[in-house]
C-alpha positions in Angstrom: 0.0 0.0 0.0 1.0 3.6 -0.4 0.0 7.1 0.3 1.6 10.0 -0.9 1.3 13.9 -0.1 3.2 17.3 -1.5 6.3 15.9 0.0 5.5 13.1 1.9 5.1 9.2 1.1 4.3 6.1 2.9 4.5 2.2 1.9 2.9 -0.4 3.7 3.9 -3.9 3.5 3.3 -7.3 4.9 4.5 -10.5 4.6 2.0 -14.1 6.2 3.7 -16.8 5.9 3.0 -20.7 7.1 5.8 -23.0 6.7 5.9 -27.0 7.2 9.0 -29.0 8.2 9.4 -32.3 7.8 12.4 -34.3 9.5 12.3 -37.6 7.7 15.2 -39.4 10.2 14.1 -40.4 13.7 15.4 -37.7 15.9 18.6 -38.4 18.3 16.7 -37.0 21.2 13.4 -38.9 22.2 11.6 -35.2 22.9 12.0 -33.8 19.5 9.3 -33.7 17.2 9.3 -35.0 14.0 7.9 -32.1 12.3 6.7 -28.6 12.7 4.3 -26.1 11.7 5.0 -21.8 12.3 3.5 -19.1 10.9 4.8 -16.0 10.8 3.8 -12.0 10.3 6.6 -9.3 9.0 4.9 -5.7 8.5 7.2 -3.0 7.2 6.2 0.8 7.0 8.7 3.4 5.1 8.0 7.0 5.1 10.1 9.6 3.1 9.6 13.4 2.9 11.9 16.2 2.0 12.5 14.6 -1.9 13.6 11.3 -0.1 16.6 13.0 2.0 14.7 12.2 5.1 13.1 8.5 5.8 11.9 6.3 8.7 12.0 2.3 8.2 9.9 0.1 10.6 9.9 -3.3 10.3 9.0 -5.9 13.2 9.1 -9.5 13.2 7.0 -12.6 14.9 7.1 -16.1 14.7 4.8 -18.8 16.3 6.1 -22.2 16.1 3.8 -25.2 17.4 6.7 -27.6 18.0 9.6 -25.8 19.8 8.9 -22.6 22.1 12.7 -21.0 21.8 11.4 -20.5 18.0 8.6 -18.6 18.6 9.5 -15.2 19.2 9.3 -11.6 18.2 12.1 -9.4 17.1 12.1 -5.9 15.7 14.5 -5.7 12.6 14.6 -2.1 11.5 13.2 0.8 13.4 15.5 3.2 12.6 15.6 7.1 10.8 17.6 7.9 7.6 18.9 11.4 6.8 21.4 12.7 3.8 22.9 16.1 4.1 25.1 16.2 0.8 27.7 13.1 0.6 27.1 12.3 4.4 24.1 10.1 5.1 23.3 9.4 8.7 20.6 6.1 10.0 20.1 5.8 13.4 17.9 3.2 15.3 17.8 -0.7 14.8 19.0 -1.7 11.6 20.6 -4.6 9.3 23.6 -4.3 7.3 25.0 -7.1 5.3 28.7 -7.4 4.5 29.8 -9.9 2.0 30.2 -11.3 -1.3 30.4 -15.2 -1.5 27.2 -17.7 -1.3 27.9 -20.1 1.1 29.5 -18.7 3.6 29.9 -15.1 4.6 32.7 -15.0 7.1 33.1 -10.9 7.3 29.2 -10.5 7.9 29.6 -9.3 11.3 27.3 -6.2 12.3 24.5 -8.1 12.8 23.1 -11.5 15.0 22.4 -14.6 13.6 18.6 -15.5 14.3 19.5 -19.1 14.6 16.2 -20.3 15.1 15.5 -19.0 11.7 17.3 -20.8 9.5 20.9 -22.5 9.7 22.1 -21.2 6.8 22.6 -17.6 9.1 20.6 -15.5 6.5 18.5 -14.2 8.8 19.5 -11.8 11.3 18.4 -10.4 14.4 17.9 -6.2 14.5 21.1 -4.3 15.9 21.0 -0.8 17.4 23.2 1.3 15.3 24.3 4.5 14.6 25.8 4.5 11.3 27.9 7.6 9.2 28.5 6.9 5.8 31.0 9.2 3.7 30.1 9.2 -0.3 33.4 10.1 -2.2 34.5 9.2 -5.7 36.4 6.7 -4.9 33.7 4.7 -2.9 32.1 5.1 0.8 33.5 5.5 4.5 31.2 3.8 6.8 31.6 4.2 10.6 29.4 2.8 13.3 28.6 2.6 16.7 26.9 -0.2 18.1 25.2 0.2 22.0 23.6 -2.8 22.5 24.9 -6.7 21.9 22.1 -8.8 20.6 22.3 -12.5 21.8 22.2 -15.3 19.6 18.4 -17.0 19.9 18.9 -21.3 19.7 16.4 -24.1 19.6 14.7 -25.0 22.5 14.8 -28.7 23.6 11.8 -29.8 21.3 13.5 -28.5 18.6 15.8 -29.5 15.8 19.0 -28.6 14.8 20.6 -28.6 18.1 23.5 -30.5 19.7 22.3 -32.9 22.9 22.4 -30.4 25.2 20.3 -27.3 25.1 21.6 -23.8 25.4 21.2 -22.2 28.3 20.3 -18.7 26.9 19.3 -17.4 30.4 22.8 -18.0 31.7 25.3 -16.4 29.1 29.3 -15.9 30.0 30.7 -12.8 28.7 34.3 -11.6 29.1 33.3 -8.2 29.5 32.0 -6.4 32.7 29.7 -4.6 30.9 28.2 -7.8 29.1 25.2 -6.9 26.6 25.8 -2.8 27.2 29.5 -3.1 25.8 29.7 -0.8 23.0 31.7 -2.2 19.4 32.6 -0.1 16.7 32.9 -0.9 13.0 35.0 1.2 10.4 34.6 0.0 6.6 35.5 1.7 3.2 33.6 0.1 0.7 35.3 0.9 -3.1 34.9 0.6 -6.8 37.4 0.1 -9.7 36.0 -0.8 -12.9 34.8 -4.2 -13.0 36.4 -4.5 -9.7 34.3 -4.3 -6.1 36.3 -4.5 -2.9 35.2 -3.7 1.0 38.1 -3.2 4.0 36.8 -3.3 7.2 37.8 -3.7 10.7 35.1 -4.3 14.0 36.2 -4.4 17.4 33.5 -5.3 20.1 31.8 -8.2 21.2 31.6 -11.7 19.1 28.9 -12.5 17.4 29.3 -16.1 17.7 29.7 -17.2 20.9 31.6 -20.7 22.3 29.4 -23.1 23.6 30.9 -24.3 27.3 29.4 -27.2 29.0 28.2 -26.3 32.1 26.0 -27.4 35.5 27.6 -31.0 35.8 26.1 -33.6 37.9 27.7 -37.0 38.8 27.4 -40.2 37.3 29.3 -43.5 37.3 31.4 -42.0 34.2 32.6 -39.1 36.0 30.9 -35.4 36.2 28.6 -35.1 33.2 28.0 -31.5 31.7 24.0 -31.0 31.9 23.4 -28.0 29.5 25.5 -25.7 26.9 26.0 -22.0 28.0 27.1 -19.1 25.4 30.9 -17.4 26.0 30.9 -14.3 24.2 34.4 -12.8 24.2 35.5 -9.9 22.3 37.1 -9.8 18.9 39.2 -7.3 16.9 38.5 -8.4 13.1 40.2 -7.3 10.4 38.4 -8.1 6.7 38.5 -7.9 3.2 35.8 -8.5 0.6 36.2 -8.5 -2.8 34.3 -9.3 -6.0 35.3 -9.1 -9.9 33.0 -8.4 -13.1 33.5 -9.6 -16.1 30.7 -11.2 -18.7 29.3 -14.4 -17.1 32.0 -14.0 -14.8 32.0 -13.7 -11.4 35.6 -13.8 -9.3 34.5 -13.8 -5.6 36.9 -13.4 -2.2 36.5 -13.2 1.2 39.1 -13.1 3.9 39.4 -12.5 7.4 42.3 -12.1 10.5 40.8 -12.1 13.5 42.5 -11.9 17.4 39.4 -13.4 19.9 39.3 -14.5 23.4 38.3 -18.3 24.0 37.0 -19.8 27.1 39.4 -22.0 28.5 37.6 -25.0 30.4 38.6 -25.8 33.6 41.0 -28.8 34.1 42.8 -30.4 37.1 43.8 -28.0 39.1 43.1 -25.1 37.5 39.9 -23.2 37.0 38.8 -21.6 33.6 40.3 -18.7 32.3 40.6 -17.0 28.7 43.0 -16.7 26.4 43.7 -15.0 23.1 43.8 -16.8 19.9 44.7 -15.7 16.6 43.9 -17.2 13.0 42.9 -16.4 9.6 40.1 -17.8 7.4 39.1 -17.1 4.2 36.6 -18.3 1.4 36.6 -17.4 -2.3 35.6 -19.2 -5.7 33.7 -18.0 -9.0 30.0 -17.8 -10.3 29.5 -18.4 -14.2 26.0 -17.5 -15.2 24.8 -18.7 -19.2 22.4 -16.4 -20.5 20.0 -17.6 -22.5 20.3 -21.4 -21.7 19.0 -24.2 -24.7 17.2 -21.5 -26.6 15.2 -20.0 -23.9 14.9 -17.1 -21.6 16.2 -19.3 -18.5 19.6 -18.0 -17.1 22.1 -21.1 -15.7 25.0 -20.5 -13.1 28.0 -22.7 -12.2 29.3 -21.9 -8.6 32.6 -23.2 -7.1 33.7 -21.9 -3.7 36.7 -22.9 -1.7 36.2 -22.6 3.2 39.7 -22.2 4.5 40.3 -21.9 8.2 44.0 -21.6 9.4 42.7 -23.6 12.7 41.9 -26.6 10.5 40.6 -30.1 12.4 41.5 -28.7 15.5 39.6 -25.7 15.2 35.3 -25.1 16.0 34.4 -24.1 12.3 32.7 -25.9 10.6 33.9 -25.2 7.1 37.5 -25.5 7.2 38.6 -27.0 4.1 35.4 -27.8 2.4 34.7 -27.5 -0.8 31.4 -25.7 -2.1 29.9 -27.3 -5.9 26.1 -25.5 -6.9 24.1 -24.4 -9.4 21.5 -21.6 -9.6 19.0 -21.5 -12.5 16.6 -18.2 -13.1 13.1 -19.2 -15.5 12.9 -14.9 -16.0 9.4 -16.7 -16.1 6.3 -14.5 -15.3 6.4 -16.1 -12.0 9.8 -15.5 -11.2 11.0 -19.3 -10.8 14.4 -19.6 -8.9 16.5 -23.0 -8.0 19.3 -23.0 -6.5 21.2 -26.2 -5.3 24.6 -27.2 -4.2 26.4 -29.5 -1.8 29.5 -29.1 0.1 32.0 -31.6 0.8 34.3 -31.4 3.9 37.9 -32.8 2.4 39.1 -33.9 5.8 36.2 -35.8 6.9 34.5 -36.6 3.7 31.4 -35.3 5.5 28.7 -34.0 3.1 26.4 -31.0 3.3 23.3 -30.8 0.7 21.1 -28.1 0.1 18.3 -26.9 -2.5 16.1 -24.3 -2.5 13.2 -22.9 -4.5 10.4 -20.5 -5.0 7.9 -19.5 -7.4 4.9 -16.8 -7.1 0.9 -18.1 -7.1 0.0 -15.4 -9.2 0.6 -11.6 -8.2 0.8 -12.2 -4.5 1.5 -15.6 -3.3 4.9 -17.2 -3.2 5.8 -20.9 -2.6 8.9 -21.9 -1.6 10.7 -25.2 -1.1 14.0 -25.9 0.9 16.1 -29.1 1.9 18.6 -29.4 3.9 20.6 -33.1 4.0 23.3 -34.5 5.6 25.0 -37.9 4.1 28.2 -39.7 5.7 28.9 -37.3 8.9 32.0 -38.4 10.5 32.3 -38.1 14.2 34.9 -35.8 14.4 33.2 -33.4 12.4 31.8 -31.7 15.6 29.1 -29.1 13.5 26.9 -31.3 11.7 27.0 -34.9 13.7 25.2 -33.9 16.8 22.5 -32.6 13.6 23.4 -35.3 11.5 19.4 -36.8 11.6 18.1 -33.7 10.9 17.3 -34.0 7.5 14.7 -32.3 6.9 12.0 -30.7 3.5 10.0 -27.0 4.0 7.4 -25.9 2.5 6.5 -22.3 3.0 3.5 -20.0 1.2 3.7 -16.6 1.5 0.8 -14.1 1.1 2.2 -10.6 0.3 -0.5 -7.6 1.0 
């Protein structure tokens, strides 16, 4: 909807969606359901005046899932005002900002909180409260922000899927800073153009946005103390990045690359009680996107994508792409109803672990969408510590959106 004035506009726009799952393994926990039904409700108002300089974005967010409780929840992903004056344009509020420009995994994303309950594929994000300066020049854009408040990473409750044996305790996080959730980060990143050739430099220092999962609350059994729950450690992190992407034809060249000096949660041993450290390491991921134009005589667009996880940590280390090796396709109809596939699997070269994934979508006429996901996991080895706890989670969506 929209409603316009002499110098004022207003869009309306909501999203009702209902969305199956359907876990076709027996689950590894006795309490987790099978399969699940949610709907959810995203409404999004955006008001301009003064010829667009000025704007106001509101967005909130809420999900009702019948099967796990942790994944119902509300969130509010943009509330936040937008003003230019000349090459300087200001936002402040609760925002999202993406960073990145490889598929699978986008490793200098960082502003913003996974919603894990969401989605694995850490898509979705959770609202952050920024206040963001960005400097137009001709050679690009100087971003700055300051960020007030840490948002917690949400996890599935302990009817849900896609969790490891023991639930997070989201109640009960560690953080290595006094001031915990009110600990302000900062973010610094020039984002550039040179021809054919698009490249981001960044550095954050603040809070992590993926926290170390410590077992915690043990109780005794015959085996020794036995760790009853998972609690979140978020230390802080100084993150240096780079982003980069090349243009040319059907060509795309994509890179990113990160150094990054965290804290980690020592566990207590013999002796000696917890304490953290500092650990340093560089990751990186980068590969290429071919797209075919006009595929077999049609209008249909077809694109090869090859993409290469690097993490200097390697076995040893808590990421789950480490030297994996990314293989997918994505095909656009440029149909009337805007049918999309894309599909790919990714193969851990350590472990020989495989990751398979495949989604699509196409619109019911001028306001419905369907989509279709799956998400599969074939010959998990156990000392790939990610996806075994998850390995019977298997699982197909179905979702149908109503747009109004």
């Amino acid at each position: 909807a929209q409603r316009a004035g002499q110098d004022f506009a207003l869009r309306e726009a909501t999203d009702l969606s209902l969305e199956g799952r359907y876990f076709h393994q027996e689950a590894l926990q006795p309490v987790q359901t099978d399969a699940s039904v949610s709907l959810a409700l995203q409404r999004e108002w955006y008001a301009e005046w003064n010829r667009g300089d000025h704007s106001i974005t509101a967005t909130p967010f809420l999900r009702k899932d019948w099967a796990d409780d942790e994944r119902s929840h509300a969130d509010l992903r943009e509330l936040h005002w937008q003003g230019i004056f000349g090459p300087l344009e200001v936002r402040a509020g609760v925002s999202r900002v993406f960073w990145g420009k490889t598929e699978l995994l986008h490793l200098v994303d960082i502003i913003n909180q996974d919603d894990a309950v969401e989605n694995l594929d850490g898509e979705d994000k959770l609202g952050q409260p920024m206040l963001r300066l960005n400097w137009v020049t001709g050679l690009g854009s100087l971003q700055t922000y300051v960020l007030p408040y840490f948002r917690e990473r949400t996890y599935p409750g302990v009817e849900g899927r896609l969790r490891a044996p023991l639930v997070v305790n989201t109640d009960a996080p560690i953080y290595e800073d006094a001031d915990e959730e009110n600990h302000i980060d900062y973010a610094l990143r020039f984002q550039g153009y040179l021809g054919a050739f698009d490249y981001g430099l960044a550095w954050f220092i603040g809070t992590h946005r993926d926290p170390q999962l410590v077992a915690a609350e043990f109780v005794a059994t015959p085996e020794g103390p036995q760790p009853t729950e998972l609690r979140p450690f978020y230390g802080q992190l100084d993150q240096l990045s780079l982003d980069a992407q090349y243009t040319r034809g059907g060509w795309l060249l994509k890179l990113e690359a990160v150094h990054r000096d965290q804290s980690v949660l020592q566990p207590a041993a013999p002796g000696n009680p917890p304490r953290i450290v500092s650990e340093r390491y560089a990751a990186a991921t980068g590969g290429f996107e071919y797209t075919a134009y006009g595929v077999f005589d049609t209008t249909a667009d077809l694109g090869l994508l090859l993409e290469y996880q690097w993490d200097e940590r390697g076995r040893d280390g808590p990421s789950a792409f480490q030297n994996d090796l990314f293989l997918g396709t994505r095909l656009s109809a440029n149909d009337v109803a805007g049918s999309t596939l894309l599909a790919g699997i990714v193969g851990d070269l350590d472990h020989g672990s495989a990751f398979v994934n495949l989604e699509a979508s196409r619109r019911l006429g001028g306001s419905m969408l369907l989509s279709i996901e799956y998400r599969g996991f074939t010959n998990i080895a156990t000392e790939d510590v990610n996806f075994f706890p998850i390995r019977r989670d298997d699982y197909l969506q179905l979702e149908l959106s109503r747009y109004f």
